[in-house]
N, C-alpha and C positions, 0 to 999 in steps of 0.2 A: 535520551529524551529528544523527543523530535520537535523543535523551537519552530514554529512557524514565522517566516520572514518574509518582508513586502515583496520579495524577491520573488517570491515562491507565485505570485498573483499572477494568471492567465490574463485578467481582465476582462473572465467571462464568468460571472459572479455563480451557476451551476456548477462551472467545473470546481470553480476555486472554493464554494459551499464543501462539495464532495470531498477534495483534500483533504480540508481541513479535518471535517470526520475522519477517515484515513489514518490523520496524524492523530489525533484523541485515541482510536482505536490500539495503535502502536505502542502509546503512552500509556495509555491502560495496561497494556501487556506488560511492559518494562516495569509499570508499578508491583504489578500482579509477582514478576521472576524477582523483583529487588525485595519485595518483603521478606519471601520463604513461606505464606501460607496460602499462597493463591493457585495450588494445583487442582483443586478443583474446580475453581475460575476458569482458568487457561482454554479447557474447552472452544466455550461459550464467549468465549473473547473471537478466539482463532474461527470460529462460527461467523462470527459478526465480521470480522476483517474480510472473510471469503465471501461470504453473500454480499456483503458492501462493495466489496472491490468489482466485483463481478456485472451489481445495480450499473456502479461509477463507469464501468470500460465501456457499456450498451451506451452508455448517455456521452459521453463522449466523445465516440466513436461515432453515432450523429450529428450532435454538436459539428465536430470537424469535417465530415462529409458535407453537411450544410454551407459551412464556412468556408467551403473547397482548400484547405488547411493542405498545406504545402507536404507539413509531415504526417498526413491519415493512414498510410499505409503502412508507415513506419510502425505507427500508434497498434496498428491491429496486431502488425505482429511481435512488437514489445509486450502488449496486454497477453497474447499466447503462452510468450514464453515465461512472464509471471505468475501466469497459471499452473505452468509446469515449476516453476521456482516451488512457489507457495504448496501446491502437495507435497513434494518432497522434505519442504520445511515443518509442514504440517504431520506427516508420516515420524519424522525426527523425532518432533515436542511428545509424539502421542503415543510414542514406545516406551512399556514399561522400563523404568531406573533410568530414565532419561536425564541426564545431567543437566545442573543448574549451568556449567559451561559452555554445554551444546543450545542450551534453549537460550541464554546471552548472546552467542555466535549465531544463531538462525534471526534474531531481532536483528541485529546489528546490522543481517546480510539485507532484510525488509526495510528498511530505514533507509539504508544507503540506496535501495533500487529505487525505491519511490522517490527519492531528493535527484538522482542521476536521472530519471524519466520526465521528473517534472521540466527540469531544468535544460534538458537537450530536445525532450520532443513535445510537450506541452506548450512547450513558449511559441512554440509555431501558429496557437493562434491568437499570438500578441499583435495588433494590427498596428 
């Protein structure tokens, strides 16, 4: 579960909106693998995570450019390579007899990237 903490806050109440969704999005998912009956869910989760994230990195990515954000370049090519993360994690979950293991392990890996992103290049437009 992804606990949201004041920590976590940009101070730029769009990005830190977006997050938050983010975080609910993950939560949902983790609810969905912890039950055992949400394989049909799972989809339309991992749907909403990728179009959201995708909304989140465009608005951002202005955000920062606006804000002349020390780390924006960073930001675009961190967002890149989450995009290449997330298909690959997305590809994993959505193969037939995909283990309850593997789809644990690919949250786990989503969770950790978005707390290490927020926390190392987000904060950059802490003023």
């Amino acid at each position: 579960m992804l606990t949201w903490k004041p920590e976590f806050d940009t101070g730029v109440e769009e990005v830190d909106h977006d997050h938050k969704r983010l975080a609910e999005g993950l939560n949902k998912l983790e609810e969905l693998l912890n039950s055992g009956k949400g394989s049909e869910s799972i989809p339309a989760v991992l749907a909403f995570l990728e179009r959201y994230a995708n909304e989140h990195f465009a608005r951002e990515e202005a955000c920062m450019h606006r804000m002349q954000c020390p780390t924006a370049a960073a930001n675009v090519a961190a967002h890149a390579q989450f995009r290449q993360t997330f298909a690959a994690a997305k590809a994993k979950l959505e193969k037939p007899g995909a283990s309850a293991l593997i789809a644990h392990r690919v949250h786990g890996e989503l969770v950790d990237w978005i707390k290490n992103h927020i926390m190392k290049i987000d904060m950059g437009l802490r003023r």
